[in-house]
C-alpha positions, 0 to 999 in steps of 0.5 A: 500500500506505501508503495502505491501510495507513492505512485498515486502521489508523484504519478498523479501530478505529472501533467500539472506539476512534474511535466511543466516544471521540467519544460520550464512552463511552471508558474506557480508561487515558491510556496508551492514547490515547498508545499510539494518537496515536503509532501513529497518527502512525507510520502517517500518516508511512508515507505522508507517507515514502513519498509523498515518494520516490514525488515524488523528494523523497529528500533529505527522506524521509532528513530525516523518516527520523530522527523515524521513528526516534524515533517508532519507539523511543516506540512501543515503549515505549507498547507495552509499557505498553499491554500492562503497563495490560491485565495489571493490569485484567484482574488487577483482574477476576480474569482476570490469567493470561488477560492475560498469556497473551494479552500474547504477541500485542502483545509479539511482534508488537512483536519483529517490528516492531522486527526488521524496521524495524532491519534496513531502517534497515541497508539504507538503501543498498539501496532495494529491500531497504530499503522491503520491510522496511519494508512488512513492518514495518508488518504487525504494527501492522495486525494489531491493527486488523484483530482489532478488527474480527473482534472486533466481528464475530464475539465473543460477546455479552457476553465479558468478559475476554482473548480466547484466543490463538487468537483472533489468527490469522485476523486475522493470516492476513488482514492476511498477504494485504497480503504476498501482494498485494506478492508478485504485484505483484513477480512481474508487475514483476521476474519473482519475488517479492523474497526480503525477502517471502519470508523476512519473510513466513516470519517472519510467519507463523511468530510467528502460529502459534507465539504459541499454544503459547509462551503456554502455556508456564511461560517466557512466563508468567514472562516476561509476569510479570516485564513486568507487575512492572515498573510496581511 
């Protein structure tokens, strides 16, 4: 599953990201480019982390635990700013509602995150628990790789502007099924699934749903705000 993951996250931004910084045609704000080297470098350390204790090597998944902590904490902060950069381009061109409407995705997805490495950093002592979280953990990052790629798939020749919000779901759906995947998998070898993707997967799925009515809601838009002021 980390190595999945690892190729959902740099496969899926190929068209937006990868292939235009290597033709130079990028133009994005810095902000950017250390948005992606830190979640990059998160996903790549998913996989170092869980190859060492796939190896035995505990001691040293414990060790490298403590830079996931760090790299964690930077990801959040660069979400956040990332989010802020969008606003404040689309007010320039005139679609700054759209934006912060839109900033529900990324800022939620971040509270999912967060929530879910939190609490497996809580059940470090408990292994099963611990690297379900984990997993879960890693869902909402995947969702923006995957939407890059319905993005260039299927978004109309010459949009400009954020996207709608219901834009989001059928990629988050998509990325869901990885949980659904964890979930036969715990039936064929326990008997059941775990009851970690059971609620996490609930909580999930909730948080994709529930981003289109909260974004059209006066708190979110003052919410999203309030964000957006902060860089002033």
């Amino acid at each position: 599953m980390a190595a999945i993951f690892t190729l959902i996250a740099f496969g899926g931004f190929v068209p937006t990201y990868w292939a235009k910084l290597a033709s130079g045609t990028f133009g994005g704000a810095p902000i950017l480019h250390l948005h992606g080297l830190i979640f990059f470098s998160w996903t790549l350390l998913f996989l170092a982390q869980t190859w060492l204790v796939a190896s035995g090597r505990t001691i040293d998944h414990r060790s490298w635990g403590v830079a996931g902590v760090s790299l964690a904490t930077a990801m959040a902060f660069t979400v956040v700013l990332a989010a802020i950069n969008s606003m404040k381009v689309a007010d320039a061109a005139g679609f700054g509602d759209a934006a912060r409407r839109f900033s529900v995705v990324s800022l939620t997805s971040l509270v999912m995150f967060a929530g879910f490495f939190v609490a497996a950093l809580l059940n470090v002592r408990k292994p099963e628990v611990h690297k379900r979280l984990m997993l879960l953990a890693m869902i909402p990052p995947m969702q923006a790789a995957t939407a890059r790629v319905f993005m260039v798939l299927f978004a109309p020749p010459g949009m400009v502007g954020p996207p709608p919000v219901f834009v989001s779901i059928p990629p988050g759906l998509a990325v869901d099924l990885l949980i659904v995947a964890a979930m036969i998998f715990d039936w064929r070898t326990r008997g059941r699934p775990h009851p970690v993707y059971w609620i996490g997967g609930g909580l999930l799925l909730a948080q994709q749903l529930l981003v289109i009515p909260l974004s059209q809601s006066a708190a979110w838009m003052a919410f999203a705000g309030w964000v957006d002021h902060l860089a002033r």
